[in-house]
Every structure is written in structure tokens, then in C-alpha cells.
MARROLUM-389088 format. One record per residue (C-alpha): residue in one letter; residue number from 1; x negated, y negated, z. Coordinates in pm, whole numbers, plus 50000, padded with zeros to 5 digits. Each point is the difference from the previous one (the first is absolute). Last residue first. Layout:
N
<atom "A", NUM, <X, Y, Z>>
...
***
This chain:
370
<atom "X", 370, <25421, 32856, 48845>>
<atom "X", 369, <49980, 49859, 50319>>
<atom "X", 368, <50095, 50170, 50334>>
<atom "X", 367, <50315, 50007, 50172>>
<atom "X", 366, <50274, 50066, 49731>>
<atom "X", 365, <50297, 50010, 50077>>
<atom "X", 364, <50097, 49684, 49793>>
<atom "X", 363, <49802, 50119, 49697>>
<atom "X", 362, <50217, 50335, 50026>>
<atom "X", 361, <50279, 49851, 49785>>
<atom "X", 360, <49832, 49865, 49693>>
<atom "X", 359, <49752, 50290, 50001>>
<atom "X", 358, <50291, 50196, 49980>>
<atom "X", 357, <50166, 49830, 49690>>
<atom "X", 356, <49703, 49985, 49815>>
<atom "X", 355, <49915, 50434, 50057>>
<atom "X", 354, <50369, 50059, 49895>>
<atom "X", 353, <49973, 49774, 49658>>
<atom "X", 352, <49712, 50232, 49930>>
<atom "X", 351, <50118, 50297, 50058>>
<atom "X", 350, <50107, 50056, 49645>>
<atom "X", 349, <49681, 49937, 49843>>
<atom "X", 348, <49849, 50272, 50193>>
<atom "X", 347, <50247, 50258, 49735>>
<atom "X", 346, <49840, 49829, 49726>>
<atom "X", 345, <49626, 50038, 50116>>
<atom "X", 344, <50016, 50348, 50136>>
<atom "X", 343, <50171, 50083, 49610>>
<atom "X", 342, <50313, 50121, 49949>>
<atom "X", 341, <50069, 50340, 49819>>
<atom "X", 340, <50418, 50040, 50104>>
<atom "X", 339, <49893, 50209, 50276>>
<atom "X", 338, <49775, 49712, 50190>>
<atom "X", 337, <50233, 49776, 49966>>
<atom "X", 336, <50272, 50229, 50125>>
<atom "X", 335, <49767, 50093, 50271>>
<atom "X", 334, <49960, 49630, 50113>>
<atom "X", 333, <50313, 49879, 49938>>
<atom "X", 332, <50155, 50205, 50292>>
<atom "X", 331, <49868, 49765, 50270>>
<atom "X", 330, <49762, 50031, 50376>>
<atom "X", 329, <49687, 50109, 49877>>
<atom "X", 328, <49948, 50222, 50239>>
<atom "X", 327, <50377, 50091, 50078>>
<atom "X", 326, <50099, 50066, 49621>>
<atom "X", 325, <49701, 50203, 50006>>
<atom "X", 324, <50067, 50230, 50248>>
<atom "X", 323, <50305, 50133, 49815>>
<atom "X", 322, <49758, 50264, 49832>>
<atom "X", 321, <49847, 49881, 49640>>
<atom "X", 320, <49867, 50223, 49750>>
<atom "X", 319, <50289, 50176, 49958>>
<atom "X", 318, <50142, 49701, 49793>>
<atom "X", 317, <49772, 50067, 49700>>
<atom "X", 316, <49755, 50281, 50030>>
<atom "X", 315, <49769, 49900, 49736>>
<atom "X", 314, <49710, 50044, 50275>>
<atom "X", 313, <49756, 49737, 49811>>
<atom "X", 312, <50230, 49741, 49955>>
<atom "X", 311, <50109, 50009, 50390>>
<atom "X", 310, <49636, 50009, 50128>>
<atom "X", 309, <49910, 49730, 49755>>
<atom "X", 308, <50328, 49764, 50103>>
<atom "X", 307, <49888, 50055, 50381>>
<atom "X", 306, <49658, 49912, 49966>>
<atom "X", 305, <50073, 49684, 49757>>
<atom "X", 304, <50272, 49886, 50287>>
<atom "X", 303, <49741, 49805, 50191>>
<atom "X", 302, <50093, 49797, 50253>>
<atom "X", 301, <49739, 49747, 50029>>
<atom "X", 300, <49819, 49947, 49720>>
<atom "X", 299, <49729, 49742, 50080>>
<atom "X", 298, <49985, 50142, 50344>>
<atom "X", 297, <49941, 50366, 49870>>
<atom "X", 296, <49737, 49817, 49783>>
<atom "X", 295, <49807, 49842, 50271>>
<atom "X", 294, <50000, 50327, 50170>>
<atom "X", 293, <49806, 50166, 49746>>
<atom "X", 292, <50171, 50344, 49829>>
<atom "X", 291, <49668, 50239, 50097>>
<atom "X", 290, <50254, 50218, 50253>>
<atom "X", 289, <50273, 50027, 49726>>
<atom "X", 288, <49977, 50325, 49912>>
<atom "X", 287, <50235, 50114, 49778>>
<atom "X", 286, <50192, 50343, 49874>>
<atom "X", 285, <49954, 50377, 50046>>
<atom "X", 284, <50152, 50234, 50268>>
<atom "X", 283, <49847, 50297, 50101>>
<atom "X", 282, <50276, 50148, 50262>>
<atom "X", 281, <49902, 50058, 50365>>
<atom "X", 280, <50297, 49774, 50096>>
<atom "X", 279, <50202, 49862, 49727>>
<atom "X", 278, <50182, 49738, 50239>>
<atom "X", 277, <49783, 49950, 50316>>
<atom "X", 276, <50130, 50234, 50315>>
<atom "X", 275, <49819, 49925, 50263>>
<atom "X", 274, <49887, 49693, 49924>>
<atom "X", 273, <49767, 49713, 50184>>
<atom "X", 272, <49763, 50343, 50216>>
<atom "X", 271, <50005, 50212, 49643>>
<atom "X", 270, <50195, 50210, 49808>>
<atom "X", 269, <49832, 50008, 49711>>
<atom "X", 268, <50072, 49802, 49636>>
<atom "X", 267, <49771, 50145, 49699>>
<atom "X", 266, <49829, 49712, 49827>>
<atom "X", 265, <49916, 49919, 49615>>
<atom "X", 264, <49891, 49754, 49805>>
<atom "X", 263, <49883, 50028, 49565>>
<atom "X", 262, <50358, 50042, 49911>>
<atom "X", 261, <50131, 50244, 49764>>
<atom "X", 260, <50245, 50128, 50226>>
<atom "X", 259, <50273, 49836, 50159>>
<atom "X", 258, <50182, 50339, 50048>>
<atom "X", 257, <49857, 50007, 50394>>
<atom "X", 256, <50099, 49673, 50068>>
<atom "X", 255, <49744, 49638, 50083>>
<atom "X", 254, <49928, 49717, 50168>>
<atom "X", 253, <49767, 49776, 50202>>
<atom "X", 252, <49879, 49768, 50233>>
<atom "X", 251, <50297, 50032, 50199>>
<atom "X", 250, <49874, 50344, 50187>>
<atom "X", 249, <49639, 49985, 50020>>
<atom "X", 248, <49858, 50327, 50216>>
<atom "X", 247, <50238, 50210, 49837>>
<atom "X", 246, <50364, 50143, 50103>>
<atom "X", 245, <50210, 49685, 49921>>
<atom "X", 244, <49819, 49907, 49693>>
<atom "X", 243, <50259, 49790, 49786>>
<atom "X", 242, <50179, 50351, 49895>>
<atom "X", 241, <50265, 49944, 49724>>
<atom "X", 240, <50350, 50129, 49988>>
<atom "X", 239, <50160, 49637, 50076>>
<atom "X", 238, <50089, 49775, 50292>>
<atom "X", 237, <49714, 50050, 50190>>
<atom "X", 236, <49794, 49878, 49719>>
<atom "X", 235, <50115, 49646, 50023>>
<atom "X", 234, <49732, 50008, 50263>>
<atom "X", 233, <49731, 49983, 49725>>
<atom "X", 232, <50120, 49622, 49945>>
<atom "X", 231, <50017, 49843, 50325>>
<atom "X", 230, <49749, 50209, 50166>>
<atom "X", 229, <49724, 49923, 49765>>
<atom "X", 228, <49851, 49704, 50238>>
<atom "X", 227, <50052, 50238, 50311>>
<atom "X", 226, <49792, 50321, 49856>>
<atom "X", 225, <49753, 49746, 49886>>
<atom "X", 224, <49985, 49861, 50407>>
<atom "X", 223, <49941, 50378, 50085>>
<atom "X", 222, <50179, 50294, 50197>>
<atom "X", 221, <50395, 49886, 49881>>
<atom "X", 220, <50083, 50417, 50004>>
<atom "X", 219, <49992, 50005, 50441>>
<atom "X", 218, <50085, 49642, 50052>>
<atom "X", 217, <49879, 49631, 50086>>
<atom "X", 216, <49664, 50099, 49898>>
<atom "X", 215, <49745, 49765, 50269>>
<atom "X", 214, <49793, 49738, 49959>>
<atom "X", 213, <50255, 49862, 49702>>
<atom "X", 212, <49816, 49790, 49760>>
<atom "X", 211, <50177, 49641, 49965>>
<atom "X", 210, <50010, 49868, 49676>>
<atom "X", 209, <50078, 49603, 50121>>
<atom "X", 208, <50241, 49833, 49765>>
<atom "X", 207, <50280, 49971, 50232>>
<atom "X", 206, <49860, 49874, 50237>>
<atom "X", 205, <49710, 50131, 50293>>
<atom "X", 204, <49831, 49794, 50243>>
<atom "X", 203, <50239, 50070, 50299>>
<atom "X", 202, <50228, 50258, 50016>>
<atom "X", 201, <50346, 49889, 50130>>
<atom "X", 200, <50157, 50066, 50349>>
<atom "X", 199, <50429, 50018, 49868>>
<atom "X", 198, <50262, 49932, 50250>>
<atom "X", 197, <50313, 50140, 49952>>
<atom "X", 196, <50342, 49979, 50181>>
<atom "X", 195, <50249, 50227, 49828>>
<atom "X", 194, <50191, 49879, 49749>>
<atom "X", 193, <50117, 50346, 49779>>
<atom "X", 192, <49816, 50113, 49718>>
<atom "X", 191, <50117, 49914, 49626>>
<atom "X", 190, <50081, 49625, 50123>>
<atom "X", 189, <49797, 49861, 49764>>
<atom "X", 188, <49857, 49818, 50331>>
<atom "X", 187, <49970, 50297, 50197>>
<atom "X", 186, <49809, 50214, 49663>>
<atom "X", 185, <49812, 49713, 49949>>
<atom "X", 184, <49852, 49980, 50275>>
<atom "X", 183, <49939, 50384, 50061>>
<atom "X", 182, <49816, 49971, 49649>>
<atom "X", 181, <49766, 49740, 50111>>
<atom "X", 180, <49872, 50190, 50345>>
<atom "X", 179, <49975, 50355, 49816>>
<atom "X", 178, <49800, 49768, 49672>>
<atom "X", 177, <50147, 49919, 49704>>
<atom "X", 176, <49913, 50059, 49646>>
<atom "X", 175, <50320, 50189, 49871>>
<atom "X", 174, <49871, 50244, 49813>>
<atom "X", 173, <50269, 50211, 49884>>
<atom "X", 172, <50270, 49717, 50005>>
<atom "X", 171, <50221, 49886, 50244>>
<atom "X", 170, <50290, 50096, 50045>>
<atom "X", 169, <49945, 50144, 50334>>
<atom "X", 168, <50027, 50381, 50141>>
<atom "X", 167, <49790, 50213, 49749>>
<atom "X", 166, <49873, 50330, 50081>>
<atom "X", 165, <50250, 50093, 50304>>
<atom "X", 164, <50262, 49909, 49721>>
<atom "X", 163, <50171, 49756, 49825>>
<atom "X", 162, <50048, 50088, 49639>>
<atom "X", 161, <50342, 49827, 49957>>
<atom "X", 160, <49813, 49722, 50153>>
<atom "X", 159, <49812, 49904, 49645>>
<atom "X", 158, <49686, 49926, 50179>>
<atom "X", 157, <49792, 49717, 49790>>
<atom "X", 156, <49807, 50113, 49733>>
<atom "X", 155, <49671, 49991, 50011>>
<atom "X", 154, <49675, 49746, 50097>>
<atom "X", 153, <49876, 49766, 50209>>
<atom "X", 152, <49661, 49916, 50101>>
<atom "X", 151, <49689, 49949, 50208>>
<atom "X", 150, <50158, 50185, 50321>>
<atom "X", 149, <49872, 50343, 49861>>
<atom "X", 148, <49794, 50037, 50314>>
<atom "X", 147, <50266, 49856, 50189>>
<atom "X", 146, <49811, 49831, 50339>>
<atom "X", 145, <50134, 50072, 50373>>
<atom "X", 144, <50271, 49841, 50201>>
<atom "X", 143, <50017, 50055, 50354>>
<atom "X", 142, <50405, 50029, 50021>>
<atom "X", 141, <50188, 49916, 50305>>
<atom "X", 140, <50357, 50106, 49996>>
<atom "X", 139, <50197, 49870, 50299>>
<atom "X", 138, <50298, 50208, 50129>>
<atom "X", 137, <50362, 49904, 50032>>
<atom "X", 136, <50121, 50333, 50006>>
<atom "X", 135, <50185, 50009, 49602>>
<atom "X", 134, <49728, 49789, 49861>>
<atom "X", 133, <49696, 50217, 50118>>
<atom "X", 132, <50218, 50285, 49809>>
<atom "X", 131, <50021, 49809, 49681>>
<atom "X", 130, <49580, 49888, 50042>>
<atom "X", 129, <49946, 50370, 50121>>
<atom "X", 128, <50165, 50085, 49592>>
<atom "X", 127, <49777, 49743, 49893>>
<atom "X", 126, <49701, 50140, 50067>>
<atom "X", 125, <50044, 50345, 49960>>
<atom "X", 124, <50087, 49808, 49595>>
<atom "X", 123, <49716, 49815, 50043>>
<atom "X", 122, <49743, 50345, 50098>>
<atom "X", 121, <50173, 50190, 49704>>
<atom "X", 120, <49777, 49929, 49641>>
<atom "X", 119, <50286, 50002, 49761>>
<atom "X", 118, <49990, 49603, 49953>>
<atom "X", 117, <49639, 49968, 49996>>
<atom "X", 116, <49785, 49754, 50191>>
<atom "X", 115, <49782, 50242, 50169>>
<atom "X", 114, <50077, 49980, 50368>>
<atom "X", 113, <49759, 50002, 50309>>
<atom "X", 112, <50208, 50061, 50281>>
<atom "X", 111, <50044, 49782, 50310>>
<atom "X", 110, <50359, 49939, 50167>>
<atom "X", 109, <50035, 49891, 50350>>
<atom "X", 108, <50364, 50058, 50111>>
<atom "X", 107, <50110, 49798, 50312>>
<atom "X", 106, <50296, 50080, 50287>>
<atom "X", 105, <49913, 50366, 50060>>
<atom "X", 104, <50258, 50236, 50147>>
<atom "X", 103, <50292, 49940, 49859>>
<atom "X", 102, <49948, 50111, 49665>>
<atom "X", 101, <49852, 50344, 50103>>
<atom "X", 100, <50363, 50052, 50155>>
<atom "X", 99, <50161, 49851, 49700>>
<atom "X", 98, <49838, 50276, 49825>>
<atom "X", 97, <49735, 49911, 49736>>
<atom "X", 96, <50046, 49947, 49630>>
<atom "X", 95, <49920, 50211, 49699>>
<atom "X", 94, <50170, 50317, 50103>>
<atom "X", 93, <50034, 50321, 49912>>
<atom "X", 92, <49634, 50071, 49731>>
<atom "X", 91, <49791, 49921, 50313>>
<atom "X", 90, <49840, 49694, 49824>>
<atom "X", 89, <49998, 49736, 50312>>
<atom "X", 88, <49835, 50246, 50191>>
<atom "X", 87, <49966, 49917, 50381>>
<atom "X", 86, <49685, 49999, 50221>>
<atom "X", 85, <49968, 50008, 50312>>
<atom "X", 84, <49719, 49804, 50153>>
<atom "X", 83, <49781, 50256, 50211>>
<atom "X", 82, <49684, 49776, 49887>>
<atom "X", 81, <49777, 50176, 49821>>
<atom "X", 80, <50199, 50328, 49910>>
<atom "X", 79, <50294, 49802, 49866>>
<atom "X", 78, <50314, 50196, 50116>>
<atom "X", 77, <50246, 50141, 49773>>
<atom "X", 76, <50272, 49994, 49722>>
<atom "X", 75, <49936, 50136, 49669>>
<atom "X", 74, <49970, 49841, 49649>>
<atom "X", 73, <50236, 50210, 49740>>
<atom "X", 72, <49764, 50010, 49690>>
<atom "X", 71, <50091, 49741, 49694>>
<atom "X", 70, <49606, 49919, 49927>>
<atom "X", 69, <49719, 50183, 50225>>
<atom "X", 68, <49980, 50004, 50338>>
<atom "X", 67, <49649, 49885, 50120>>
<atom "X", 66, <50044, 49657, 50071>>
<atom "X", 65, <49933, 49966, 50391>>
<atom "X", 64, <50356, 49840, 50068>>
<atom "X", 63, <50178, 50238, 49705>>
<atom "X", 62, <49953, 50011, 49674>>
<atom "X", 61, <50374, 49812, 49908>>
<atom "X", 60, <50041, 49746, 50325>>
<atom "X", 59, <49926, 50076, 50399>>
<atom "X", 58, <50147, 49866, 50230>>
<atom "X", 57, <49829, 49917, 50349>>
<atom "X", 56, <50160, 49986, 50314>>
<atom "X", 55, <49993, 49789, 50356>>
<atom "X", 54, <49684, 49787, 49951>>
<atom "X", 53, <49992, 49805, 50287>>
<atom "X", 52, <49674, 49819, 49929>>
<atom "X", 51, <49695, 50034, 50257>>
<atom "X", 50, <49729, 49849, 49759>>
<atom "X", 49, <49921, 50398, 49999>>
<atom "X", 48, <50328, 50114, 49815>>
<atom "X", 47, <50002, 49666, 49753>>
<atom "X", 46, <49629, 50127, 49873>>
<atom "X", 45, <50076, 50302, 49991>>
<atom "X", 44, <50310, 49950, 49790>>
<atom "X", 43, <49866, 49785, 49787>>
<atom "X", 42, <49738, 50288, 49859>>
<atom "X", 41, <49633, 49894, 50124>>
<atom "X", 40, <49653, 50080, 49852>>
<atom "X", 39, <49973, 49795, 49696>>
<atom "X", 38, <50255, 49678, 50236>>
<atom "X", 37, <50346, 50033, 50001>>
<atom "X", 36, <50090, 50281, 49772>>
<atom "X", 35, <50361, 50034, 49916>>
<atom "X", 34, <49917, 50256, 49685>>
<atom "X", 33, <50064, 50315, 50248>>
<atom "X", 32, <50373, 49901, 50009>>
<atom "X", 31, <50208, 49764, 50172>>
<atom "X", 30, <50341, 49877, 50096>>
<atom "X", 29, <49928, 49920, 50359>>
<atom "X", 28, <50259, 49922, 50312>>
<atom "X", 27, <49965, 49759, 50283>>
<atom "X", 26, <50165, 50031, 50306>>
<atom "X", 25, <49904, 49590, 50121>>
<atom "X", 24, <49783, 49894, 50239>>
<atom "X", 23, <49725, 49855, 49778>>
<atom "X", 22, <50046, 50026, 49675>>
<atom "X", 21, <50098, 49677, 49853>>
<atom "X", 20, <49668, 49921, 50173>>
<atom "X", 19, <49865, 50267, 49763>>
<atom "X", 18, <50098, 49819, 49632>>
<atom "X", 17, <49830, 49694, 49941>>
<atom "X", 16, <49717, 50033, 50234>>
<atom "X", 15, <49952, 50380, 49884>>
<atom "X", 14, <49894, 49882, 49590>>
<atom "X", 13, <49816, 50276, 49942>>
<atom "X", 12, <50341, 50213, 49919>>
<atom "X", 11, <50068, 49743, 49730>>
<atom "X", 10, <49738, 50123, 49778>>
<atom "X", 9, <49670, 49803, 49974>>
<atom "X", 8, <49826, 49958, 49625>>
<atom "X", 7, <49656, 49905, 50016>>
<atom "X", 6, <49861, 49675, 49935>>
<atom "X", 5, <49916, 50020, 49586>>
<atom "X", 4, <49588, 49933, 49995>>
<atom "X", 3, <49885, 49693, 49895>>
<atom "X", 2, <49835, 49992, 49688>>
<atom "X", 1, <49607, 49906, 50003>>
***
């Protein structure tokens, strides 16, 4: 009989390495509702009741309990378990604390469960408390957690010209490091400044492991399909096209209102991830990519074939882009390419020498195998 795989631990399980660092010390969190400690127990609890001086909590994009949906203005408060205030990292004024919050905690404990992409925003919250950690001569402490699209690399690499709260690294689209891996390199590249960090690994997981989320890491990512399509359907943002924001599986598929003819349709709602979707209460017709099986979303990784069908089918030319996309996908060849009649498997070609290069330089950040 097999043995069974030993189960995957997160680095927040892993309290002898990290809480005597703890111990007497103001001690500030970086957290959201993924930051579970045990089935039952958020980090936070868990640190609050061990008898932690936990002086403030920030919060990243969605908010500390994970109920504000994409690009919304977090707000500031108290958490209602544990009187903890809590302070929005995503305010839409500032990005970085005041030197007053600065001062008054001496270690940052950072524990969010990422998704490996290069537009998805909990790194780049990250990395910006990393700079200002730097600055006041605080430790960062991050309890690493799995990448559920840590199997592989693929995209361009971030042209910098489109830096932007969506992309912050030249790196490529999916990147295939984890929070703790990508902090590393950032220091050592020297894209982040040197602050001192120490990194509490998972154990029992690599980079090969497929490892199922237990719980949705945001509002419109509600299902581990929803997370292995993200890198290509996401591209969506950046054009005309609805990927599902409104419906009860937004990046699993597609679709416009004049895309008729197709056999799929949906009709975006506001709803509790999206206020506002594009093309609300409009019938719009495409794909749904809900049967596509996860082995083959692996197989293809990003996947421009969606985009280039939406675009052929629309015959809109250049207005079927928005200036998004540039910052999704992170280069301008991509919608020339795609404008001049170029297939998904000629324009991929042209990342390739990007994806070598970066696996070149990330193998010496990396912490688990590959």
C-alpha cells in the first residue's frame, strides 16, 4: 500500500521557531483572514492569547477579515475579537505607515497566503513594510506559506516602464515563489531595501507539491480552479471583456455582450466580490472554462488563446484593450503581437528566454526544492 503524502505545515505552525523572537517585544502583524494557525484559529488569536504584544495590525488589499473586494479603499479600525487596531495598508493615500506607527513596534510578523502571480497585491504590501521596516530598524518575520501555482514559471518579465500597484518586480507573471522566497530575493536583488529578515518555512511541501488552498485567499479567487486560471483569464482586466466578476465563478470564464453566437452565456450582478462588475446586468456571451482540467491549465500555463479569441472575435482593433494590460502582462509586444494576427504559441515563444533567465536567478532564493 502507498504511503500517504505527510501533510503540508505552513510556517505559522512552526511557534518554536518564531514566538520566542516574540516574547517581550511590540510586535506588529501584516495579516489577513488567510493567516490561519491551526482550522479553528487566525494567527492573530492565537499570538493575542499566548500573551504577545501585538500593538497594530495592517491590513493588505481585502481587508484583515477578507471581505473588501479588489481596488476598494480598506478602512482603519479596531478588530472586534481582540481590540487590536487595525490599519489599512490600501487606503488609496498612503501605502506606508506614519513614522509614529513606525516607532512603535520593533518586529513585523507577516502571514498571508499569496498566489504566485505578479499582479496579485499581498508581495507588493509586502514589500513596501519590508522598505519601511528598513528605514526604523525593524525585523520582518515572515511565516511562509505554500504557492499554489509554485510548480512553474511563466511570462514576460516586468518591463518597469509599466510599474505599477499591479506589478512591482521584474519578474515574470508567474513567478513561482513563495511570500517568504520572494522577500529574499527581493533584499538580495536589492529591489527592496535590507531589512533584517528571517523566513519560518513550511515543512513537507516543494516546489512541486499542488497545494489546495483551505481557505479562498480573496473575494472573486472563491475556488482552487478559479486560482489555476488566474494567470491567463486575469489578462482580462486589461481589456473590454468580462472574466465573471459579477457571477458565482469569476476567472473561470469569459465573455461581451456583442460576442454572440456562442453556446455560454452569463449576466454579471452586483454581488458581495463586485460591486460594480464591467457589463453589469448585461447578457454577455462567450466561454466557460469551468470543465478545462487542471492538469491542462498547468500544461499551458499562461494562456494567451483566450485573450487572442476574445480579441478576433470583437474586431475592435486597438479599443479592445484599456492601459491595464500593459501592466498585467507587464510589455507592449504583447498587444502588438496580438494585433498584427499572431498566434498564442508565437507570441509565448518570446518569453521564453525571460522565463530561463529568471529561473537562473531565483534558484539561489529559493528555499524549497524544485
Amino acid at each position: 500500500m502507498p504511503q500517504a503524502e505527510p501533510e503540508v505545515l505552513v510556517g505559522a505552525t512552526d511557534t518554536a521557531t518564531y514566538m520566542p523572537q516574540l516574547r517581550d517585544r511590540r510586535v506588529a502583524v501584516l495579516a489577513n483572514h488567510t493567516a490561519m494557525y491551526s482550522e479553528s484559529d487566525h494567527i492573530v488569536d492565537m499570538m493575542h492569547r499566548e500573551g504577545i504584544n501585538i500593538v497594530g495590525i495592517f491590513a493588505p488589499e481585502h481587508g484583515f477579515r477578507g471581505s473588501v473586494e479588489a481596488g476598494a479603499k480598506g478602512e482603519n479600525g479596531v478588530d472586534h475579537k481582540t481590540g487590536i487596531p487595525i490599519l489599512s495598508l490600501y487606503n488609496g493615500n498612503t501605502q506606508r505607515p506614519s513614522d509614529e506607527v513606525m516607532r512603535s513596534f520593533d518586529v513585523l510578523v507577516v502571514d498571508m497566503q499569496d498566489v504566485g502571480l505578479r499582479f496579485y497585491t499581498y508581495y507588493i504590501s509586502m514589500l513596501r513594510m519590508v522598505d519601511a521596516c528598513a528605514d526604523y530598524g525593524c525585523e520582518v518575520i515572515v511565516l511562509d506559506r505554500p504557492n499554489p501555482n509554485g510548480h512553474y514559471v511563466d511570462g514576460p518579465t516586468l518591463d518597469m516602464r509599466y510599474k505599477s500597484g499591479v506589478g512591482w518586480l521584474p519578474i515574470p507573471v508567474v513567478h513561482g515563489l513563495t511570500m517568504g522566497e520572494i522577500a529574499r530575493m527581493a533584499i538580495g536583488e536589492g529591489w527592496a531595501k535590507a531589512a533584517k529578515l528571517t523566513v519560518v518555512r513550511c515543512r513537507n511541501y516543494d516546489h512541486s507539491t499542488h497545494y489546495e488552498l483551505p481557505i479562498a485567499p480573496s473575494p472573486n479567487l472563491p475556488t482552487q480552479h478559479s486560482i489555476y486560471l488566474y494567470p491567463s483569464t486575469c489578462l482580462f482586466e486589461g481589456t473590454v471583456v468580462s472574466l465573471g466578476r459579477g457571477t458565482e465563478a469569476p476567472f473561470e470564464m469569459y465573455g461581451h455582450p456583442e460576442m454572440e453566437g456562442r453556446d455560454f452565456n452569463f449576466t454579471p450582478e452586483p454581488n458581495a466580490g463586485s460591486a460594480k462588475p464591467p457589463h453589469s446586468g448585461k447578457l454577455c456571451y462567450g466561454v466557460d472554462l469551468r470543465e478545462v482540467a487542471s492538469e491542462d491549465i498547468w500544461r499551458e500555463g499562461v494562456n494567451l488563446e483566450y485573450v487572442i479569441d476574445a480579441y478576433q472575435d470583437l474586431n475592435m482593433g486597438d479599443k479592445f484593450f484599456t492601459q491595464m494590460f500593459e501592466k498585467l502582462i507587464g510589455v507592449r509586444y504583447v498587444r502588438e503581437m496580438i494585433m498584427s494576427g499572431a498566434s498564442a504559441e508565437e507570441i509565448e515563444a518570446c518569453w521564453a528566454e525571460d522565463i530561463a533567465e529568471f529561473k537562473e536567478l531565483r534558484r539561489k532564493y529559493l528555499l524549497y526544492k524544485e
